[in-house]
C-alpha angles and dihedrals in degrees: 000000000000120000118271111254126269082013121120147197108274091243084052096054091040088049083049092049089050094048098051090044085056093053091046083056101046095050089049091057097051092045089061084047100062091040092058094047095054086035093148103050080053091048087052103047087049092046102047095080082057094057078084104072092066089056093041097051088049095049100051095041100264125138120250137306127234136170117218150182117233090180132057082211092046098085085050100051094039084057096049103037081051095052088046091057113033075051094069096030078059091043096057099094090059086045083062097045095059093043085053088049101036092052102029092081098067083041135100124238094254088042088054098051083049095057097044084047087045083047092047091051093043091054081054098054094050081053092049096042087042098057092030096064099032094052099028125017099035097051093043091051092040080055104041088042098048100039122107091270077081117011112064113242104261092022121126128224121229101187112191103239090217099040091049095041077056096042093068095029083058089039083062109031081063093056102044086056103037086054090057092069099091091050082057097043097044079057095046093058100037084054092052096248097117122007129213089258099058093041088062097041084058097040091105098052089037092057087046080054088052098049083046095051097047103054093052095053097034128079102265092265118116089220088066097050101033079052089052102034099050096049082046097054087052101047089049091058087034083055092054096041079053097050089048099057098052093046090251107147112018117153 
């Protein structure tokens, strides 16, 4: 019988894995790298939600905001945890771009228009979450968390230069994945493993799920996971009505 086509001999496809593995690393690694390199433009970007905090003690009474150091070792280790990982977060489309090519071969050609329109809206919703949370979300929960609800009247603020840099590179790295479900959904049901039907059958259980969700992975302020909770409801039901119009998920 001859071999079905786009298929492989299983050392072939392992060699291909490892190649592409290779590459994802690779890529990783310049992009922390570059990031190292550049250190201070990425600082910046992740410390200007926090130029907040200073406007916002004044104005409720409080005593001054600073950001400090408690370890001689701290300013080394922020800088390199935040190359590391900014390296792979500018690597991912590369990342991509070895999934696409490592599974396309066993694909059909719809499948694999499907797969390069699923990759393009996923490059838009890194853009959205991105934005969404820089411009909107992060400043609203630095504001709601550091105002004299809070924060007594007269009373200073020390912010740990390592703990906060994480604070919003955590903050983003959330929404940049969490922006990335209905890409997986929109697969799962164009492969057969979940159908339209089952999705909304589950849809209550699946919002408690999202409440849930967001407020492990967000700050404890209501702004944060209400910000998170109500884009991820719409984009599960987005991700069906999706799925429906191009004929993914159907029983």
């Amino acid at each position: 019988m001859a071999p079905v086509r786009g298929t492989m001999p299983f050392l072939q496809h392992a060699a291909e894995l490892r190649r592409r593995l290779i590459i994802s690393l690779l890529a990783a690694l310049g992009g922390a790298i570059v990031c190292y390199s550049f250190y201070e433009p990425v600082l910046a970007v992740l410390l200007r939600p926090l130029d907040a905090v200073p406007d916002v003690a004044a104005a409720e009474g409080g005593g001054e905001a600073y950001l400090f150091i408690n370890t001689i070792f701290e300013g080394f280790l922020v800088r390199v945890k935040v190359a590391l990982i900014a390296g792979v977060v500018l690597s991912l489309p590369v990342h991509f771009y070895n999934v696409v090519r490592f599974i396309f071969p066993g694909l059909t050609l719809r499948e694999r228009r499907a797969i390069s329109g699923a990759l393009a809206a996923s490059f838009v919703l890194l853009l959205l979450g991105f934005f969404y949370s820089y411009y909107s979300v992060i400043p609203l929960s630095v504001r709601f968390l550091v105002s004299s609800g809070f924060t007594p009247p007269g009373v200073g603020l020390l912010l740990n230069f390592g703990r906060n840099v994480f604070f919003v590179f955590q903050f983003l790295l959330v929404f940049l994945v969490v922006f990335q479900i209905p890409i997986l959904l929109v697969v799962l049901m164009m492969t057969g493993v979940v159908t339209r039907r089952a999705l909304l059958r589950a849809s209550r259980y699946a919002v408690v799920a999202i409440v849930a969700l967001a407020a492990v992975v967000t700050p404890p302020d209501v702004v944060s996971q209400v910000s998170l909770a109500v884009p991820m409801v719409g984009m599960f039901f987005l991700s069906i009505l999706v799925a429906k119009l191009f004929g993914f998920g159907a029983e």
